[in-house]
N, C-alpha and C positions, 0 to 999 in steps of 0.2 A: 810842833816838831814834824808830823804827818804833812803839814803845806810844806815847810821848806823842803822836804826830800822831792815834795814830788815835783816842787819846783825846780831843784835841782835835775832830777830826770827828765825833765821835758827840755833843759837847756842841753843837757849832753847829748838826747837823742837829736835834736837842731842842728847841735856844733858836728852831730856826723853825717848827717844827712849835709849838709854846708859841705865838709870837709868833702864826702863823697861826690857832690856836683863838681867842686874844682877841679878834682882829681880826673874827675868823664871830661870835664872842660877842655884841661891841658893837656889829656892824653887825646882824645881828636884833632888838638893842632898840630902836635908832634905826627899822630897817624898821618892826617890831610897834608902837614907842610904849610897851613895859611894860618895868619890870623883868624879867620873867622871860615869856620870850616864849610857852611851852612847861609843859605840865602832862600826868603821868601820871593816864588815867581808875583811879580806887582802886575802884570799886562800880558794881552793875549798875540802878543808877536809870535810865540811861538806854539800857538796850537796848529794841530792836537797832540803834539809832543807831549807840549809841557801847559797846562792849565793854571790859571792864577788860583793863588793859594796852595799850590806844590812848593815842598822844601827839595832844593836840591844841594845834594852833598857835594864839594867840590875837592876835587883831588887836585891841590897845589904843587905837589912832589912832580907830576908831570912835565917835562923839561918841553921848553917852548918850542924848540928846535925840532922836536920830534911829531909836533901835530901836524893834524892832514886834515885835507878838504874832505868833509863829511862829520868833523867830530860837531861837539858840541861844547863851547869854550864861555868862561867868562872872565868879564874884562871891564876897565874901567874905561868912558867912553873918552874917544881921542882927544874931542874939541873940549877941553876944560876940565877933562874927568871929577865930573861934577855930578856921573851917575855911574853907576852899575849895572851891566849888561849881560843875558846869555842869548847869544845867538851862534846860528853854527855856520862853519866855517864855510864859503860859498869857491875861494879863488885864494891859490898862493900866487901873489901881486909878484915879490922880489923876491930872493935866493937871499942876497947879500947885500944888507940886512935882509931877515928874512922878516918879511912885512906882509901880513895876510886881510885879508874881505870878507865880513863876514854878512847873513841878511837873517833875519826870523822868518820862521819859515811859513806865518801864513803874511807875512808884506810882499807886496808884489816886486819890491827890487831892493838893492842895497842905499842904506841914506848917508851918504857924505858927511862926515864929521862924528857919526854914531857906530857904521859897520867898517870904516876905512878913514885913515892908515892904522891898523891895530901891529904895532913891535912889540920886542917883548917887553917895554915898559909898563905898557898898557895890562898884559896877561896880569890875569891873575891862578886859574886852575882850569883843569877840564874836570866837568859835567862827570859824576863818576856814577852816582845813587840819583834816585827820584823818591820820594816820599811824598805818593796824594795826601794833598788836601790836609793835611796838620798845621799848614800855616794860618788857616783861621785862626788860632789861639793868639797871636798876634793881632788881632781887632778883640778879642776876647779881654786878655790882659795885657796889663802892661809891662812896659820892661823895668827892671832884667828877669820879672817874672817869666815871661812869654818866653826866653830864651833860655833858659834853665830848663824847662818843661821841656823843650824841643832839645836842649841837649842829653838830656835824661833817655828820652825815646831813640833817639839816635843810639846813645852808644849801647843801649838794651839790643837794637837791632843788628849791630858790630859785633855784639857778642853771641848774639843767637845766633847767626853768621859764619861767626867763627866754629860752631861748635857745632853747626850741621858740617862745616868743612872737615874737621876733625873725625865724627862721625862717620862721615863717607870713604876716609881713609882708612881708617881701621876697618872698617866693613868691607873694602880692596881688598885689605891685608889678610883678613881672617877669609877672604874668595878664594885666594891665590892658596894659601896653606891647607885651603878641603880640596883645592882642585889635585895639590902635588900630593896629597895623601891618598888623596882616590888611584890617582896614576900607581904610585909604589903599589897597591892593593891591587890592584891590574895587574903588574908585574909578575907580583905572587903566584897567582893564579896560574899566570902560563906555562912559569918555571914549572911548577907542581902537575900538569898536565904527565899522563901514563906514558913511559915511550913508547909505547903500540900505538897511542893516539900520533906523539913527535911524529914520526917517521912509518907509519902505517903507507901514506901514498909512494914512499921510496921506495919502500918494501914491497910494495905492489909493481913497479915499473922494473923494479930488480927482476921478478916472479918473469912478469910478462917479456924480458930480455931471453931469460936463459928458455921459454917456451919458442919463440922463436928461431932458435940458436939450435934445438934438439930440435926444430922442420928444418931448419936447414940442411941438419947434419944428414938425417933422414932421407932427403931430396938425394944428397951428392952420392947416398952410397944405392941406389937403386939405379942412378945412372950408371955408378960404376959395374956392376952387376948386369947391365944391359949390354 
């Protein structure tokens, strides 16, 4: 009776651990906008960007229209798309279509058929996140082990993410609410000030008027008198 329960508990905690992969699974495609949100760098085209065995997350959502020379794009290669490519953008070629060139950045020039003509057929996402060196676990194990792991650490990292974002917000928020309390508290202070202090220097320029005012008067009647 004792095995079977505990049999039973180790299949339910599987079936959620299982449930909960799918779930991180399909919510990075929905986030990213690709099938496959995540690609291991295989070649050193583009150090010291980006080093073989970096995961790099790609933002599929990215409208192709909208990229520029300098980003960092990936694409399925022109001539056959029979590979997978991240190279960054070097030259937008045509407008319309808009047809871009792209090179890795430690090749000395663009290769025909690899970085050009990339349309937006070819796109797949731009370059959003970098994640050194976790793609080792891929020579580690195998799939769809190797890919579950790494979707695992991904979306731990989306979430952590998200929750220093959140964090920094409210930590704004709670800035701004001591800044306007301190101010009002200022305020106070002034208000509550003595009126001898308020108007102490008017009272003083008042003083020093009518002192001038009684030499004046003073002056005119001694001429007069003369």
């Amino acid at each position: 009776m004792t095995g079977k329960t505990i049999t039973k508990g180790v299949a339910k905690d599987i079936a959620i651990v299982a449930i909960g992969i799918l779930i991180i699974w399909l919510g990075l495609r929905v986030v990213f906008g690709t099938e496959n949100p995540f690609y291991v760098v295989s070649s050193g085209s583009m150090v010291p960007e980006l080093q073989v065995f970096d995961v790099i997350i790609v933002q599929g959502n990215e409208p192709f229209q909208s990229i520029q020379k300098g980003d960092i794009i990936v694409f399925n290669r022109p001539a056959g798309h029979d590979r997978v490519i991240v190279h960054r953008v070097a030259d937008i070629i045509d407008d319309n279509p808009k047809t871009i060139r792209t090179k890795g950045d430690a090749n000395p020039s663009s290769i025909p058929g690899t970085d050009f003509p990339i349309t937006e057929e070819e796109y797949i996402g731009k370059v959003a996140y970098v994640i050194p060196q976790i793609g080792y676990i891929t020579r580690i194990l195998m799939p769809p082990v190797n890919y579950i792991i790494i979707a695992v650490i991904v979306g731990i990292m989306i979430f952590k993410q998200i929750s220093k974002s959140k964090k920094a917000k409210k930590l704004s928020l709670l800035d701004k609410q001591d800044a306007t309390e301190t101010f009002q508290d200022a305020s106070f202070e002034l208000t509550d000030l003595p009126k001898d202090s308020e108007y102490s220097g008017f009272d003083q320029n008042i003083h020093n008027s009518d002192e001038v005012n009684k030499s004046e008067s003073s002056d005119s009647d001694e001429k007069k008198d003369s």
